[in-house]
N, C-alpha and C positions, 0 to 999 in steps of 0.2 A: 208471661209466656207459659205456655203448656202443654202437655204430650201431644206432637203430631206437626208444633208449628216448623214453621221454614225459620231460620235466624241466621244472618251473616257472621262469621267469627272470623276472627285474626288470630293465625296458628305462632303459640311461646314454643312450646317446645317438646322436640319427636325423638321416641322412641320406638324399639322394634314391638312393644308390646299397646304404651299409651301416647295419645300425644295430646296435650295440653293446649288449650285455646282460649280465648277470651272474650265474650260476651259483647254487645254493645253498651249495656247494662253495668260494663265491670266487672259482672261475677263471672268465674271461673268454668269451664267446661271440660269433658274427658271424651276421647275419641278411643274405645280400644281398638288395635289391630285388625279384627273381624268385621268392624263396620268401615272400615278405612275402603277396604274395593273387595270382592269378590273373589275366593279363590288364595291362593300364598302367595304372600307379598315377596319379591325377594328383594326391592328396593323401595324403602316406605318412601324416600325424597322425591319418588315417580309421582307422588299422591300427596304431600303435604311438605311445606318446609316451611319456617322460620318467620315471621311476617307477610305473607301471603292469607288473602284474604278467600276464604271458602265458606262454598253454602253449606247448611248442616241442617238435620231435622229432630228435634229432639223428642228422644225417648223413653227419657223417664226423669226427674227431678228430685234430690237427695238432699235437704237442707239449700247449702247456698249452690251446690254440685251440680250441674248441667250433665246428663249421661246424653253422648248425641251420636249419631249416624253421618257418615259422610257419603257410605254410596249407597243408599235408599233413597237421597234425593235425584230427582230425574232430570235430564235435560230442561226441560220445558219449564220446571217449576227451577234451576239455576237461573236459565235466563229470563225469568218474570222479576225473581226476586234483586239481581244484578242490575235490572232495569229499575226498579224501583230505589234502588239506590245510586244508581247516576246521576237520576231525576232529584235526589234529594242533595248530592253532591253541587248539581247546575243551580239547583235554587237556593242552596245556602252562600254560593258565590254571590249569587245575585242579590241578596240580603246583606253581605257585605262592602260589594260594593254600592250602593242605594243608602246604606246607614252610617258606616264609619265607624267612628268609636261607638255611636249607640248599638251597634248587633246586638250585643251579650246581653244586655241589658234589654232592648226589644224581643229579641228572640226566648228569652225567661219568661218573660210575661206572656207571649205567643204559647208557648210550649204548657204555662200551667191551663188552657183552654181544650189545645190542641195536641193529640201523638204527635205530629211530624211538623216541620212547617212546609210540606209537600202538602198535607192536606190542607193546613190554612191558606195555602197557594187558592189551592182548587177552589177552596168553598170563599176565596174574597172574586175568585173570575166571576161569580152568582150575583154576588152580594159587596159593595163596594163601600157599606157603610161596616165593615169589618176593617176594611183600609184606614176609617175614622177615628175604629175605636185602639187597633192597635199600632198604627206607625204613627210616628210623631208629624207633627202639619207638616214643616219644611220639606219631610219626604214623602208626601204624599203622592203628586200627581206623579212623583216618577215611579211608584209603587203600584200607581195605577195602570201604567201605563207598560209597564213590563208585564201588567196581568192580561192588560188586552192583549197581547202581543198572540199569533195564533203558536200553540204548539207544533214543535217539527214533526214533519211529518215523518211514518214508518213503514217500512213493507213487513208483511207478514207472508209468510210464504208455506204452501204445502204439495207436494208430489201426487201425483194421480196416475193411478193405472187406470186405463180402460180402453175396454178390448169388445167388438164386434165381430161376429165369423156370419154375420149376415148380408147379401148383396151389396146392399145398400147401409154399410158399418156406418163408412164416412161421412154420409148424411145425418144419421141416426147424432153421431157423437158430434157432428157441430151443433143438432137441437137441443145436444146436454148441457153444451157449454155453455148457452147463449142467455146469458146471465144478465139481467138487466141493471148494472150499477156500473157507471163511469169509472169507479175506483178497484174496478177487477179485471186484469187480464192473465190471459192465457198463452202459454211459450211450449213448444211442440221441442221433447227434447230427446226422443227416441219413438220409434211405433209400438204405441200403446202409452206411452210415458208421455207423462205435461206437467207443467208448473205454473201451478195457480199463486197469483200476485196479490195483495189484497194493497192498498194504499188507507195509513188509518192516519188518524190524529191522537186519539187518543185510543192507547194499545190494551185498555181494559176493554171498552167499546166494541175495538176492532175483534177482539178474539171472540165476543159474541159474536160480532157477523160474522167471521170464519165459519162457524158452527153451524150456523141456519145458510150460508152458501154449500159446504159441504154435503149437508143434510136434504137439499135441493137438489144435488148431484145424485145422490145416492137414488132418492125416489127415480129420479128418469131414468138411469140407469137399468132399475128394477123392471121399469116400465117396459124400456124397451130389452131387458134380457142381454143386456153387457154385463162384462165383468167389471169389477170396481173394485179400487183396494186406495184410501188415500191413506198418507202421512205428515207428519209437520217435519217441515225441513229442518236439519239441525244448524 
């Protein structure tokens, strides 16, 4: 790790000045008071307590000492990085039950290859002679078979202003909408206000196309002299 990354910690122990947390890694981390929220705290429990798992971004590193920020992380990058540990929560179940007693022992050997077994997940969906080299035969085709398997699918969702004061507004703005992918629609949720839907499979993927939809939006928008203002749903 190093200054700037995102890291999950699990909070030991809170004080009105420090609070103590712990690494995935094992090593130790420090939350002071000022980076906990914004502003004076008058109840640190509102923001951190005792076994509770929180995202952190670290700021600076002191021997084995983790110095980290708790409210410089932002929504969007909480719920990527919570996401990505769901994903590694469902797939370590799913390692256990497919292995049995051999987990510990497969997943060792996975791990000195691989950072996650999220990513060895990924890269045996490519490549099935990965399944060869790291599960044992007996478990194989059912290893394989949970890699075919398609991922769940996701909504990614963002808020849209847009505003015409021209005759024909309402024409204009259904030409903005009219998005050519099956996996997006549109929900009318005040005038001027919409929520764009996106259906993804895979939520790295997906957030590119968010981007180049949005971005899509924006030009016709321009085009036609609407107002526009989107946001990511929280």
């Amino acid at each position: 790790m190093k200054e700037g990354d995102l890291v999950l910690c699990k909070v030991k122990e809170v004080s009105n000045t420090i609070t103590s947390v712990e690494l995935p890694n094992g090593k130790q981390g420090t939350i002071i008071s000022s980076e906990i929220a914004p502003g004076r705290i008058k109840f640190m429990r509102q923001y951190v307590v005792p076994n509770k798992q929180i995202v952190c971004k670290v700021l600076g590193i002191s021997g084995d000492n983790f110095h980290l920020s708790l409210r410089r992380v932002t929504s969007k990058e909480k719920k990527e990085v919570m996401q990505k540990f769901k994903q590694e929560q469902a797939i370590k179940a799913a390692f256990n039950q497919i292995l049995g007693k051999e987990v510990e022992k497969v997943s060792e050997k996975i791990l000195k290859d691989f950072p996650t077994l999220s990513e060895f997940f990924d890269n045996a969906r490519e490549d099935e002679k990965l399944i060869t080299k790291y599960i044992p035969k007996e478990n194989q085709e059912s290893m394989k078979k949970i890699t075919k398997e398609r991922k769940k699918k996701q909504e990614l969702k963002h808020n849209i202003k847009l505003k015409s004061l021209e005759d024909d507004g309402v024409k204009k703005i259904k030409e903005i909408f009219d998005i050519k992918d099956d996996n997006v629609s549109i929900g009318y949720i005040s005038a001027g206000q919409f929520r764009l839907t996106l259906i993804v499979e895979d939520f790295k993927e997906g957030k590119k196309r968010m981007v180049e939809i949005i971005e899509e939006i924006e030009k016709k928008a321009k085009k036609y002299k609407c107002e526009f203002f989107a946001s990511e749903e929280k």
